[in-house]
C-alpha positions as CSV (number, residue, x, y, z in Angstrom):
1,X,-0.3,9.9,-41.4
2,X,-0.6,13.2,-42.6
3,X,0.6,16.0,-40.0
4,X,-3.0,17.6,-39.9
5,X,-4.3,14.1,-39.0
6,X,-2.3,13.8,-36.1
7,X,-3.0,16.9,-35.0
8,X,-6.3,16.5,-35.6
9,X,-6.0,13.6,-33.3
10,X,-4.2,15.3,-30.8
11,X,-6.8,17.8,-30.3
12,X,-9.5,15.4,-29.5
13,X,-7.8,13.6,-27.7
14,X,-7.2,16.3,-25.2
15,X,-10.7,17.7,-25.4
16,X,-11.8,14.3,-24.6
17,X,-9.3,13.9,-21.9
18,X,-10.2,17.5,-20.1
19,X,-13.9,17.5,-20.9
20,X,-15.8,17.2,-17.7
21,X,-16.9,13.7,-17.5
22,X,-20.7,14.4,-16.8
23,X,-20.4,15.9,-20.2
24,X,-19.5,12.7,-21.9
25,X,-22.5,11.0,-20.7
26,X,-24.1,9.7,-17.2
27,X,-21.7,7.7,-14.8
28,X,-19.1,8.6,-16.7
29,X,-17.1,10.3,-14.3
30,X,-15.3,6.8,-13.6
31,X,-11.8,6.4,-15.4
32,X,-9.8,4.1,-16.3
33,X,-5.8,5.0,-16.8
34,X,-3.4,2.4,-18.4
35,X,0.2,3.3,-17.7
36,X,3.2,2.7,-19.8
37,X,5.0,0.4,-20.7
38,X,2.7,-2.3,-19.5
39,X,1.4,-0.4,-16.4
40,X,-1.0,-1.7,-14.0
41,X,-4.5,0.6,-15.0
42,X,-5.7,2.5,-12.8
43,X,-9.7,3.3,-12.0
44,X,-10.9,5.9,-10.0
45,X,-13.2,9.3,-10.5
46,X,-12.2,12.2,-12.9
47,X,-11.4,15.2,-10.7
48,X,-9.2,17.2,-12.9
49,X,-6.7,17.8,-15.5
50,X,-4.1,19.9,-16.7
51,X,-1.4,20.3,-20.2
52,X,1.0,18.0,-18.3
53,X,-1.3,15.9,-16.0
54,X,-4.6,14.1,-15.4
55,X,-5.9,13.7,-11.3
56,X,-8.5,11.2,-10.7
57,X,-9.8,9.9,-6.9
58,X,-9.2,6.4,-5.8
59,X,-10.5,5.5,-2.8
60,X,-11.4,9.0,-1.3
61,X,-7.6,10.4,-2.3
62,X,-6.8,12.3,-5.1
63,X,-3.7,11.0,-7.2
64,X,-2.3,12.4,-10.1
65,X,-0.3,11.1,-12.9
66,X,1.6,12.6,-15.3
67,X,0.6,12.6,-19.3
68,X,3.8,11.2,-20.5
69,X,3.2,8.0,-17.7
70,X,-0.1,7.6,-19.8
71,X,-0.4,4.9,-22.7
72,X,-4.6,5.1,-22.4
73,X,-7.4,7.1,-20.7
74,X,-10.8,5.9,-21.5
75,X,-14.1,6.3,-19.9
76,X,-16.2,3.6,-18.5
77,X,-19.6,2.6,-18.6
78,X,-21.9,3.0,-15.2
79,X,-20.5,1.0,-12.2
80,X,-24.2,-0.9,-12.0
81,X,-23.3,-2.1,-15.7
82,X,-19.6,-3.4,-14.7
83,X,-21.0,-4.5,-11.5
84,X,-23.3,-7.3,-13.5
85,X,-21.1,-8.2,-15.6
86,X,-18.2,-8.6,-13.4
87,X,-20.6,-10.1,-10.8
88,X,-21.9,-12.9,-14.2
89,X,-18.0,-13.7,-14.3
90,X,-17.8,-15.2,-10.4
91,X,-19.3,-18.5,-8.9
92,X,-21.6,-18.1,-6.1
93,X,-19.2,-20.1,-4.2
94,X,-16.5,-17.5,-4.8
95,X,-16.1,-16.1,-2.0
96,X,-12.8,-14.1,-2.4
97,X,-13.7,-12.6,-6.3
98,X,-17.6,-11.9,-4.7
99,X,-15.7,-10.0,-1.5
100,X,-13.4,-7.7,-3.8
101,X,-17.0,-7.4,-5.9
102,X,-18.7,-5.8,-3.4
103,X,-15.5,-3.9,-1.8
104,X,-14.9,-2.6,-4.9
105,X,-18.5,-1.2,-4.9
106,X,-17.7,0.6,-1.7
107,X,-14.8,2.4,-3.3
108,X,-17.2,3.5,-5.6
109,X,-19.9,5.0,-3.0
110,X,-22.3,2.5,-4.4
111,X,-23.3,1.6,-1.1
112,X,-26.4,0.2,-1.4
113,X,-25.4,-1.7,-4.3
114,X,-22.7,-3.2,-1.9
115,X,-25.4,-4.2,0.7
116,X,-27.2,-6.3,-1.4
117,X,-24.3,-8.1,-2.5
118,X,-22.6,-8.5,1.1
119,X,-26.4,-9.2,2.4
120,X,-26.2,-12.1,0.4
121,X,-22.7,-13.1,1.1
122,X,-23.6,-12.8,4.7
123,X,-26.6,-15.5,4.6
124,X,-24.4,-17.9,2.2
125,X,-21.2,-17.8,4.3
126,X,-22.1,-16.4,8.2
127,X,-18.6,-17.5,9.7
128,X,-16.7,-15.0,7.1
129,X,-15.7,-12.0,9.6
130,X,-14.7,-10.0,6.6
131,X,-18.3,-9.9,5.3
132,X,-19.6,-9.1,8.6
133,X,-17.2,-6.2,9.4
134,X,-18.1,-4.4,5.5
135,X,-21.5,-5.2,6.0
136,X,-21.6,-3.2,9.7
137,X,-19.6,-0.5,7.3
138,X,-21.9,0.2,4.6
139,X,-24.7,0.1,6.7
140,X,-24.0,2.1,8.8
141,X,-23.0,4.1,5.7
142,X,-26.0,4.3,4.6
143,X,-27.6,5.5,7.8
144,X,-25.0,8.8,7.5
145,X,-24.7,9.5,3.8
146,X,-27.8,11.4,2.2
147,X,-30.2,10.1,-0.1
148,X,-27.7,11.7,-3.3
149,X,-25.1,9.2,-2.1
150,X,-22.7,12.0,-3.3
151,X,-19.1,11.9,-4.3
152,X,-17.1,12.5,-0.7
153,X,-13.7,11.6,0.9
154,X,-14.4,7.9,1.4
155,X,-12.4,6.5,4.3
156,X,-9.9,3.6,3.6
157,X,-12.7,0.8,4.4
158,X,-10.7,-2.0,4.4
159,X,-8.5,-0.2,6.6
160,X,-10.7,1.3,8.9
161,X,-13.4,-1.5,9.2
162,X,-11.9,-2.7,12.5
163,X,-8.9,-0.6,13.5
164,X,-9.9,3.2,13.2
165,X,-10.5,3.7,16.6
166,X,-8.5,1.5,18.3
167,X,-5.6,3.4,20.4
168,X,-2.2,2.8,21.3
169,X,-0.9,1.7,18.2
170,X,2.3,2.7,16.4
171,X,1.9,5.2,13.9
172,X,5.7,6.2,12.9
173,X,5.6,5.2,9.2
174,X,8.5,5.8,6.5
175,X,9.3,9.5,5.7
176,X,9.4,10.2,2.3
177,X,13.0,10.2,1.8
178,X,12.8,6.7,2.7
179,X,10.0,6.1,0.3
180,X,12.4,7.4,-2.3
181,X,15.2,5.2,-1.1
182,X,13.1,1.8,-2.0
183,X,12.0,3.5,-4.8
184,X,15.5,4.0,-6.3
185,X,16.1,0.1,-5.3
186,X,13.6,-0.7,-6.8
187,X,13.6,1.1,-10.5
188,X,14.0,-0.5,-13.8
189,X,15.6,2.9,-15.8
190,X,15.1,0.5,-18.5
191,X,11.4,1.0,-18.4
192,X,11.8,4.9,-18.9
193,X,10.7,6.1,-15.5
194,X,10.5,9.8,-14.5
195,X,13.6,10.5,-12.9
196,X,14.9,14.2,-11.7
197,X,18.5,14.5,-11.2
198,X,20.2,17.7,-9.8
199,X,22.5,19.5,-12.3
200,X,25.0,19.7,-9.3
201,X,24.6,16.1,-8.6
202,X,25.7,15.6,-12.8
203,X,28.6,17.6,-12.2
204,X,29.9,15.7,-9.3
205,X,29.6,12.7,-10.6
206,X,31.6,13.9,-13.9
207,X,33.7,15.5,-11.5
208,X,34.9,12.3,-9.0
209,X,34.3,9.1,-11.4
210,X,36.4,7.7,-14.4
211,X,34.1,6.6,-17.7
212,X,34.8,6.4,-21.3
213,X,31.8,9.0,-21.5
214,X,33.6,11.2,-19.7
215,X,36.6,11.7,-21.3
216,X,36.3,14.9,-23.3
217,X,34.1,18.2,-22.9
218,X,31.6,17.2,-26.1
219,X,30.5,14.2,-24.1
220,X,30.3,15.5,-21.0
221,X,27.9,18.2,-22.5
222,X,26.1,15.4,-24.0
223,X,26.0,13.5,-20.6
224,X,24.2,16.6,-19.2
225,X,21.6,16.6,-21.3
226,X,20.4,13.0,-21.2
227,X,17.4,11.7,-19.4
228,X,17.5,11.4,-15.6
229,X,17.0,7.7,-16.2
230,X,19.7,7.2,-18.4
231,X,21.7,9.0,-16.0
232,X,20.6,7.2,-13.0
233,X,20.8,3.7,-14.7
234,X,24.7,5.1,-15.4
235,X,25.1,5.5,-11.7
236,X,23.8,2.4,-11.2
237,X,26.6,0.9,-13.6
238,X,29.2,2.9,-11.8
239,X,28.5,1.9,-8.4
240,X,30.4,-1.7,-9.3
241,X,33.4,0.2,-9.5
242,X,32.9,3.1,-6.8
243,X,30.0,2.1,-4.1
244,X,30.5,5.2,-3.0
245,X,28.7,6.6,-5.2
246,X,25.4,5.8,-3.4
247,X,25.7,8.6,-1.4
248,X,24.6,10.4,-4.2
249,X,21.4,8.4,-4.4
250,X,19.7,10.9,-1.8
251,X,19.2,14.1,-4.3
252,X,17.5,11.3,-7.2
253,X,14.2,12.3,-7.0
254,X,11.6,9.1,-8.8
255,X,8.4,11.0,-10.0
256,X,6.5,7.5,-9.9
257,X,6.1,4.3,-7.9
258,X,8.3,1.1,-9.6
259,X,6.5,-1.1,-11.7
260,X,7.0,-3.8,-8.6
261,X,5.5,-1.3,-5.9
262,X,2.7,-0.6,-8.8
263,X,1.5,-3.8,-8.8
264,X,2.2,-4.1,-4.7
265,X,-0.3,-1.1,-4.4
266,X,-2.8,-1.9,-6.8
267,X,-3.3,-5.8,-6.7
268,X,-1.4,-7.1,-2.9
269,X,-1.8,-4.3,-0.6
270,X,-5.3,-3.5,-0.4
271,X,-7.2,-6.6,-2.0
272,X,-4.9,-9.0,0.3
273,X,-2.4,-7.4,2.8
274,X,-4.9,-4.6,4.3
275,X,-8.3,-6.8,3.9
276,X,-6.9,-10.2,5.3
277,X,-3.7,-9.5,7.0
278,X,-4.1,-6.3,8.7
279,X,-8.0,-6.3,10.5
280,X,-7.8,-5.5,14.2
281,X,-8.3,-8.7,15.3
282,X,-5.1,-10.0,13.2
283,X,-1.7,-7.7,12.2
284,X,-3.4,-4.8,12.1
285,X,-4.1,-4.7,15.5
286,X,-2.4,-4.3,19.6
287,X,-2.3,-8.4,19.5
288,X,-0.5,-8.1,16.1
289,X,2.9,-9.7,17.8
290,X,6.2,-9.0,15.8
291,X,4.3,-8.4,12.4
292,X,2.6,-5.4,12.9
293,X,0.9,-3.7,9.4
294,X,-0.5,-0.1,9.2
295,X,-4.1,-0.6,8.6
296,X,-5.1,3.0,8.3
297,X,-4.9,5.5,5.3
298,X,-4.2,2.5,3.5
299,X,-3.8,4.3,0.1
300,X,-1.4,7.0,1.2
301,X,1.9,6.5,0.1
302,X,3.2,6.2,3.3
303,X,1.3,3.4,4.5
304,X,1.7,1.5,1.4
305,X,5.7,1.6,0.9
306,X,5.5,1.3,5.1
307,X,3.8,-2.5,4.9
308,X,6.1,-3.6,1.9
309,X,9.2,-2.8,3.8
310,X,7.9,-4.5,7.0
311,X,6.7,-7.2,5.0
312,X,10.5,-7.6,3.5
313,X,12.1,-7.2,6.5
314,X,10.4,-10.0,7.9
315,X,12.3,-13.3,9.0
316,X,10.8,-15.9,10.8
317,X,12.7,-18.3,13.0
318,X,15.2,-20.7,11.0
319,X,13.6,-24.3,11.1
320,X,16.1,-27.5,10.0
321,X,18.9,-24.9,8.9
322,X,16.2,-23.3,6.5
323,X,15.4,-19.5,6.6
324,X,11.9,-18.6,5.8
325,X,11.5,-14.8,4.4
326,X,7.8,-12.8,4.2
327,X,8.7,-12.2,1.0
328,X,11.1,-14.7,-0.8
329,X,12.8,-13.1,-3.8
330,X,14.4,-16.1,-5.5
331,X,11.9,-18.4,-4.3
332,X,8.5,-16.6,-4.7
333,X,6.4,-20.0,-4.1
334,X,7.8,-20.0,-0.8
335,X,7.2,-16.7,0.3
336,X,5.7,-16.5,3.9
337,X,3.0,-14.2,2.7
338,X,1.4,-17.0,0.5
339,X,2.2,-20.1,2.7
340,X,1.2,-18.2,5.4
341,X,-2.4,-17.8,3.9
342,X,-2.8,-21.3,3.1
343,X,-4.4,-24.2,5.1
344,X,-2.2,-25.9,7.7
345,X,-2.2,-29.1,6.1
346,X,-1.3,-27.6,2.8
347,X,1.7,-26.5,3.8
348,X,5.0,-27.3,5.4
349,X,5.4,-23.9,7.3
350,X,1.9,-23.1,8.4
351,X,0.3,-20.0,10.3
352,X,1.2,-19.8,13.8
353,X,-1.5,-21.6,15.8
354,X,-3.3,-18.2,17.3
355,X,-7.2,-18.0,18.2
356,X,-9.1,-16.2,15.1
357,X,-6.6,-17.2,12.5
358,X,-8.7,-18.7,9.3
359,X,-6.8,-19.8,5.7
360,X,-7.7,-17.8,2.9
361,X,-10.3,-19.3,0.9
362,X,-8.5,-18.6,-2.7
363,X,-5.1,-20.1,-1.5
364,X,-6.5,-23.6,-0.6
365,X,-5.0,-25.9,-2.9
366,X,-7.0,-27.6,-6.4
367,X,-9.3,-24.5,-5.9
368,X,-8.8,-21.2,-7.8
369,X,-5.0,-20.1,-7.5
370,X,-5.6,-16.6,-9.2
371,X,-4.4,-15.1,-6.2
372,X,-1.6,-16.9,-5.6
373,X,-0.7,-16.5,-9.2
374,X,-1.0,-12.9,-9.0
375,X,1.5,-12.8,-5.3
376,X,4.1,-15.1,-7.4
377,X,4.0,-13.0,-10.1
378,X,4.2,-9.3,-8.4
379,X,7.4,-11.1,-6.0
380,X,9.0,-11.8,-9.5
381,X,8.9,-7.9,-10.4
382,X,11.0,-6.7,-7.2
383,X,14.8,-6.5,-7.8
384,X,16.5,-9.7,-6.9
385,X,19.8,-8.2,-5.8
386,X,18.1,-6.0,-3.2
387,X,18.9,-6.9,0.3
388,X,19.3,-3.9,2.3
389,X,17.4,-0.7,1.3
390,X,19.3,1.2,3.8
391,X,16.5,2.9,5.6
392,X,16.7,3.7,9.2
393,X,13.6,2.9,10.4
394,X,12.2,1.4,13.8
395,X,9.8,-1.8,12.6
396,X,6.8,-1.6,15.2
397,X,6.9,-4.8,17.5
398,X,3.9,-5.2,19.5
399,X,5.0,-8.7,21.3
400,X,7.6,-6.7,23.1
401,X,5.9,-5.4,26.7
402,X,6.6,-2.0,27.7
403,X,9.1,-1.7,30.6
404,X,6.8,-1.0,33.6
405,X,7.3,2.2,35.5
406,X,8.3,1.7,39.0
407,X,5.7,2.9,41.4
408,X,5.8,6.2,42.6
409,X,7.5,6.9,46.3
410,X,4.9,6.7,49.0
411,X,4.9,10.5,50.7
412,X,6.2,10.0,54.0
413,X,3.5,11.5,56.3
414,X,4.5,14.2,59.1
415,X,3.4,13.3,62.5
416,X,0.3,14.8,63.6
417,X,0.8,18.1,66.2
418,X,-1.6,18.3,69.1
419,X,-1.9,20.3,72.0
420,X,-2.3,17.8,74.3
421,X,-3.1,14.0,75.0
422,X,-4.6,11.8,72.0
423,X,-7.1,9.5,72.3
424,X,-5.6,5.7,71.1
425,X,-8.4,5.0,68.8
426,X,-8.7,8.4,67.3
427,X,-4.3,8.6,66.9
428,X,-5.3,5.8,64.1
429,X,-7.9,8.1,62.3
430,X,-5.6,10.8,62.2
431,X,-2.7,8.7,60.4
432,X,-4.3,7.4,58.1
């Protein structure tokens, strides 16, 4: 291609990519962002952009991603066109893909859309408390939003359905050095991600560790100016040798979540983890036991990375010398968070018999596994060799009963002064 082509190219692309969406045509401020390599893609509403990076809104938050973490951008036809045809795709009977339909619509302030979807939901499956509690939501969304149904700060509504005001709950959630911990555990540098790595923290590491790239001046000039991802994936390769060298992990700064916590976010956490594990009336709530999940700003980083480390931290009791892990890494199948889901007769370590507990209607076996497929296949992303992430961090326990405070001393009461004689049956008045 000639070199006026591709800048040719270039240019239109970028005027596509910062021309305001309304521009383009109607509805068209929805987005859809493919990231590289093979990225999840994300969809959300244009909100701005710059020379080095594109923000859209998911959910109510803004997120932005860098252009170089871009293999795509396009533009997507109006939500009540991907609404029919994504809504053509699903069996009535689908209960699960019709749910994520009509939360999906939510996201999108397409409220009344939503009703008429969960309205019929609602009269086709009344037990499903899932439908009832987005149902109350959007209508009483609709009785609060004006007519214009205009683009606002949507709250998390999975997450807020049932537990937004509830009190007492924990809210200490991972800070973001301990976001960037997992996030170091978790990064394939083979997959190019955007890595920032101190200069000082280069020269130390040329400066304590042996390496055949280190062995004269031209390389280690050369070793400065490589990629932070080369470098880190060096460090990595080090660490056999000197595991000291992870104390150095805490100035590695990862611009983006893993491919592993990508797909956590965009396809576990909130179609699965915050919509069927984490309601009030389940782990999400004050009778949530030893598994407590943050069901609140559910698209905040915080929250997110917060639930996948509780989720991987979880052990349940050993039964016949087996352990059973939330989340097992060699054995995804097993993983608690799928069996856990499934029917008690479908499985040899079922849900804990507690009142309100239901089996998720896409994880009952010779039905649709799409879900299951998609868990299995997000569990096989995470490192393997991770088993500690090193994060100091107190894991919210709600079985354990607060220490009662003993009751406060009784005030000793002074004798009452008289001048004279008291009356018997008014002494007993008076001391009281």
């Amino acid at each position: 291609m000639r070199p006026s082509r591709r800048l040719h190219l270039v240019a239109l692309l970028i005027a596509t990519m910062t021309t305001p969406a309304a521009a383009l045509e109607p509805d068209a401020q929805r987005v859809v962002i493919m990231l590289k390599p093979d990225g999840p893609k994300l969809e959300g509403l244009w909100v701005d952009s710059t020379v080095e990076s594109v923000t859209i809104q998911i959910a109510g938050f803004n997120r932005t991603i860098l252009r170089s973490e871009i293999a795509r951008l396009e533009f997507r036809k109006s939500v009540k066109q991907e609404y029919d045809q994504r809504r053509k795709a699903l069996e009535d009977k689908d209960i699960g893909g019709r749910y994520e339909l009509a939360y999906w619509l939510v996201e999108q302030n397409k409220y009344q859309l939503a009703l008429s979807e969960l309205d019929q939901l609602a009269l086709q499956f009344p037990d499903e408390e899932r439908v009832k509690a987005l149902r109350g939501l959007v209508s009483h969304k609709l009785k609060t939003t004006k007519p214009a149904d205009p683009v606002e700060t949507t709250p998390d509504v999975a997450a807020e359905k049932n537990a937004r005001n509830l009190r007492g709950l924990p809210r200490n959630r991972l800070t973001a050095e301990q976001i960037n911990k997992i996030k170091i555990m978790e990064i394939d540098p083979a997959k190019n991600p955007n890595v920032i790595i101190p200069r000082q923290t280069i020269a130390t590491i040329l400066s304590r560790y042996e390496d055949d790239e280190f062995e004269d001046d031209r390389k280690r000039k050369r070793f400065y100016d490589r990629p932070g991802h080369e470098i880190l994936a060096k460090m990595f390769e080090l660490e056999m040798a000197y595991p000291e060298i992870r104390s150095l992990y805490k100035d590695v700064k990862i611009r983006s979540d893993p491919a592993s916590i990508r797909t956590f976010r965009t396809q576990v956490h909130r179609p699965y983890v915050i919509s069927y594990c984490a309601t009030s009336r389940c782990h999400g709530g004050p009778h949530a036991g030893k598994l407590f999940l943050f069901a609140t700003r559910a698209g905040r980083d915080e929250t997110a990375y917060t639930n996948f480390y509780i989720l991987d931290s979880y052990r349940a009791a050993k039964q016949a010398e087996q352990k059973f892990d939330m989340i097992d890494r060699h054995d995804p199948g097993k993983s608690l968070l799928i069996q856990y889901g499934r029917h008690r007769d479908e499985t040899t370590t079922p849900h804990p018999d507690v009142p309100g507990w239901r089996p998720h209607a896409q994880l009952r076996s010779g039905g649709r596994n799409r879900l299951r497929d998609t868990l299995v296949n997000w569990i096989d992303q995470l490192n393997r060799d991770t088993t500690n992430y090193e994060i100091d961090y107190d894991i919210p326990d709600l079985s354990k009963k607060p220490t009662p405070k003993p009751p406060a001393p009784t005030k000793k009461e002074e004798p009452v002064k008289t001048g004279g004689d008291v009356n018997p049956a008014t002494r007993g008045e008076l001391n009281q």
